[in-house]
N, C-alpha and C positions, 0 to 999 in steps of 0.2 A: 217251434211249438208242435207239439205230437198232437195226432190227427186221434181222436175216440170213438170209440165202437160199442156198441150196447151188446151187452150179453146177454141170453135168456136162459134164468136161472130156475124159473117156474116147473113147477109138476106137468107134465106131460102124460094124457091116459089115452087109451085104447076106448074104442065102439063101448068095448064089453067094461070095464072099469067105469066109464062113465055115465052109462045107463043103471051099471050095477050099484054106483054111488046115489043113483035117483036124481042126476040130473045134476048136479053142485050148480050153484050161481056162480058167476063171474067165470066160466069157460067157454070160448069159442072155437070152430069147429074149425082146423088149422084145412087149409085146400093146398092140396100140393097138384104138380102139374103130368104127374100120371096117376091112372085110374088103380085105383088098390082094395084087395078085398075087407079093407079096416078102414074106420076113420080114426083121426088123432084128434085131440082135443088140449089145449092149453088154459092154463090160466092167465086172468088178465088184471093180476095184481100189480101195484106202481112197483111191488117190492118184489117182483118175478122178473126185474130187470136190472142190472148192473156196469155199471160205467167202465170199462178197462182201454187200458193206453193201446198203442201199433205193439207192443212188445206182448203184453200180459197175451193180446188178440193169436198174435203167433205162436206159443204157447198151448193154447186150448184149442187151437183150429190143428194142429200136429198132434195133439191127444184126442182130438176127435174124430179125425180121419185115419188115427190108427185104430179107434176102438168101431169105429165104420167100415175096417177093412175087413172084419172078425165076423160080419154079418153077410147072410142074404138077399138080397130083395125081395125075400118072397118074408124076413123078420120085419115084423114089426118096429123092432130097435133099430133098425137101419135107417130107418124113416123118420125116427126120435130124431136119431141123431143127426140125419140131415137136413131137419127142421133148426137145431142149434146151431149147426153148420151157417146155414140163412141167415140165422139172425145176425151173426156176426159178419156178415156181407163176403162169406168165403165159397159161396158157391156160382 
């Protein structure tokens, strides 16, 4: 029996988009474990989230940590994406 992984499929925004959006309901303010000069914000809809097999998971954690290789730390996408990385229990 294959072991499943939730994926998070949700919109992801920046300090400035989400302030700029006036606050949207249902997003909470993702904490990650160093200090950055942006915060991320997620949505926390039931449908921001997606059930995938050990296989589909290897798949998207290989396409995400190559489109995480393309970044800096100092981008904000870097941090998107290793927020998704997380969710999929790859970091």
């Amino acid at each position: 029996m294959s072991k499943k992984y939730m994926n998070y499929v949700g919109e992801i925004l920046t300090d400035v988009e989400y302030h700029g959006l006036g606050k949207p309901k249902n997003f909470m303010e993702v904490h990650m474990e160093v200090e950055l000069p942006f915060r991320l914000y997620c949505r926390t809809h039931e449908d921001d989230w997606e059930e995938v097999t050990e296989e589909e998971r290897a798949v998207l954690v290989e396409n995400l940590e190559d489109k995480k290789s393309k970044y800096s730390k100092s981008d904000y996408r870097y941090y998107k994406l290793d927020f998704q990385l997380a969710s999929l229990e790859a970091l």
